[in-house]
C-alpha positions in Angstrom: -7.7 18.5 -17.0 -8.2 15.8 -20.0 -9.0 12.4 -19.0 -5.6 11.4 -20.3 -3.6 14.1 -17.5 -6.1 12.2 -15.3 -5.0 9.2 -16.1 -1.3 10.0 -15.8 -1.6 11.4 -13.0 -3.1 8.5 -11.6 -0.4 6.1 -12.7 2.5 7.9 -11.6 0.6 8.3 -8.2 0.6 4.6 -8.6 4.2 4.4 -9.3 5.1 6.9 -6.4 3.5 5.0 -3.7 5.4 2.1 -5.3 8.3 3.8 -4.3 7.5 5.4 -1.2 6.0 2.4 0.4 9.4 0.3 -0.5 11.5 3.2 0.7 9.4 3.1 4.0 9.9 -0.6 4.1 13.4 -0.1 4.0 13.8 2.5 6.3 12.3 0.4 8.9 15.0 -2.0 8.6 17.4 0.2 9.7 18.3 2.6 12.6 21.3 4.4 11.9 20.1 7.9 12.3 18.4 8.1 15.1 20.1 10.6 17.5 19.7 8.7 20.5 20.0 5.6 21.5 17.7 5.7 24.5 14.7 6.6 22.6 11.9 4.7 22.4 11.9 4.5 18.5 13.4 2.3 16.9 14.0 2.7 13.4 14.6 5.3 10.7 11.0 5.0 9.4 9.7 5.9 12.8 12.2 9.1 13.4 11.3 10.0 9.7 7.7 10.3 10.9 7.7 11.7 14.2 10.3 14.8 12.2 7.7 15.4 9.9 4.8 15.5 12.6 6.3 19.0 13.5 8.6 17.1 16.5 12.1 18.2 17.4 15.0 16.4 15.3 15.2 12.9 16.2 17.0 11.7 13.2 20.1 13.0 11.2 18.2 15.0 8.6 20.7 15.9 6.0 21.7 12.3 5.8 18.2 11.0 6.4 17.8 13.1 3.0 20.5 11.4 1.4 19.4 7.9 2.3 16.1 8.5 1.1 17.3 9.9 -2.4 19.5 6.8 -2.4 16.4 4.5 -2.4 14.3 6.8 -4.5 16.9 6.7 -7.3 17.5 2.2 -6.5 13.6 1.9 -7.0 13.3 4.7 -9.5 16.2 3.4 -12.2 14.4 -0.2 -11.3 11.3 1.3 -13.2 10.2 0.3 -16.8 11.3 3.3 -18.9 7.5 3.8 -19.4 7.0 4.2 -15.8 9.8 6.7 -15.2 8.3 8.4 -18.3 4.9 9.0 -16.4 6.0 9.5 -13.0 8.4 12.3 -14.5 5.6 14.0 -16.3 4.1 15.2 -13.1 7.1 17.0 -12.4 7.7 20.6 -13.2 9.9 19.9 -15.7 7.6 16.9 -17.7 5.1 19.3 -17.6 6.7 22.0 -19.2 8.0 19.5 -21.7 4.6 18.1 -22.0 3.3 21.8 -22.7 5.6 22.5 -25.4 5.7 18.9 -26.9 1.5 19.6 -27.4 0.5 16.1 -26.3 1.8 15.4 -29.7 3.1 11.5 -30.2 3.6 10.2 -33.6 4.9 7.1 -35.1 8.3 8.1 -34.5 8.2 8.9 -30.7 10.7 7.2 -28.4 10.4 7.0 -24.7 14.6 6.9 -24.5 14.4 10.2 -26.2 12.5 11.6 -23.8 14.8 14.0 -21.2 13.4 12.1 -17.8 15.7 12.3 -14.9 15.0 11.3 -11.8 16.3 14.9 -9.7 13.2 16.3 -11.0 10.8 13.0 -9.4 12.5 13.8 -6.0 9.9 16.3 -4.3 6.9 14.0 -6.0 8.5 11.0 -4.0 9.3 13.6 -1.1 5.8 14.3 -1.0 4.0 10.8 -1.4 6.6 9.9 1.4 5.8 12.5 4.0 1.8 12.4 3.5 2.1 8.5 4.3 4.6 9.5 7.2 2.5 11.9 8.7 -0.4 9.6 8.8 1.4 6.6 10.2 1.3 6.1 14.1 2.0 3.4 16.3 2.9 3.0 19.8 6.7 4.0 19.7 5.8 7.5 18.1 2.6 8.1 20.1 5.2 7.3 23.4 7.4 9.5 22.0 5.4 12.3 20.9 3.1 12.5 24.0 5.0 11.0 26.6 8.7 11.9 25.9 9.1 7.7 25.6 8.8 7.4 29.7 4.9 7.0 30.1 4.6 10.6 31.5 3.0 13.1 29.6 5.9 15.2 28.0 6.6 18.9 29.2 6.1 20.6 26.0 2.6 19.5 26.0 2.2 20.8 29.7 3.9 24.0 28.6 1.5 24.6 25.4 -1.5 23.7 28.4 0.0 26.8 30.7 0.2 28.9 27.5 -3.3 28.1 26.3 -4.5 29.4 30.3 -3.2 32.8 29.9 -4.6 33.1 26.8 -8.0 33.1 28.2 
């Protein structure tokens, strides 16, 4: 890797959190597709990360999805056409068009020229999004990961402790 992919790849990382931690901060804000409301969450952002810690569906996923690419593309059209530029050349398709253009820019280059669309930055912003969910944890999620949001330990965990004793 050339110091220049480094530093691209650096800047649209940049960019990407950008995005993801506005998308987060928006997802907080509302709690629409939760499944229940009983449950000890108590926004989107907190069902987004207790689905990705490997928990059973607590949020509408298909239109979890769809909100999320819906604040991916506000934030992403929001962007400078520079940054668009150098978060899409981490994509597949930027770097296959990087590949072929040869790192090559002359006098006449032209970022507007350049075929950047934001479907191809949706699994980079997927991905930033999901490591800084699966990190996250306060006490709604640990409740309702370990304790099933009622302060007793949950079932499954009890059922994985039986499991583990036959093993043995």
């Amino acid at each position: 890797m050339t110091i220049l992919d480094e530093m691209t790849f650096y800047w649209s990382q940049q960019v990407a959190i950008g995005i993801a931690n506005k998308t987060k901060i928006l997802l907080e804000s509302k709690h629409n597709l939760l499944h229940n409301a009983d449950t000890c969450l108590v926004n989107n952002w907190e069902g987004f990360c207790v689905q990705v810690q490997d928990e059973p569906l607590t949020i509408d996923w298909d239109e979890g999805i769809k909100e999320i690419h819906s604040f991916f593309y506000r934030y992403f059209e929001s962007l400078s056409i520079e940054e668009q530029f150098t978060l899409w050349l981490q994509s597949e398709a930027g770097q296959v068009w990087s590949s072929h253009s040869n790192n090559n820019i002359n006098d006449t280059f032209q970022y507007d020229k350049v075929p950047t669309d934001f479907d191809d930055c949706i699994q980079l912003l997927m991905t930033v999004l999901i490591e800084i969910a699966m990190d996250f944890r306060n006490d709604n999620i640990t409740n309702y990961i370990e304790f099933d949001c009622n302060g007793i330990e949950s079932e499954d965990d009890d059922y994985e402790e039986e499991e583990d004793e036959y093993d043995e």
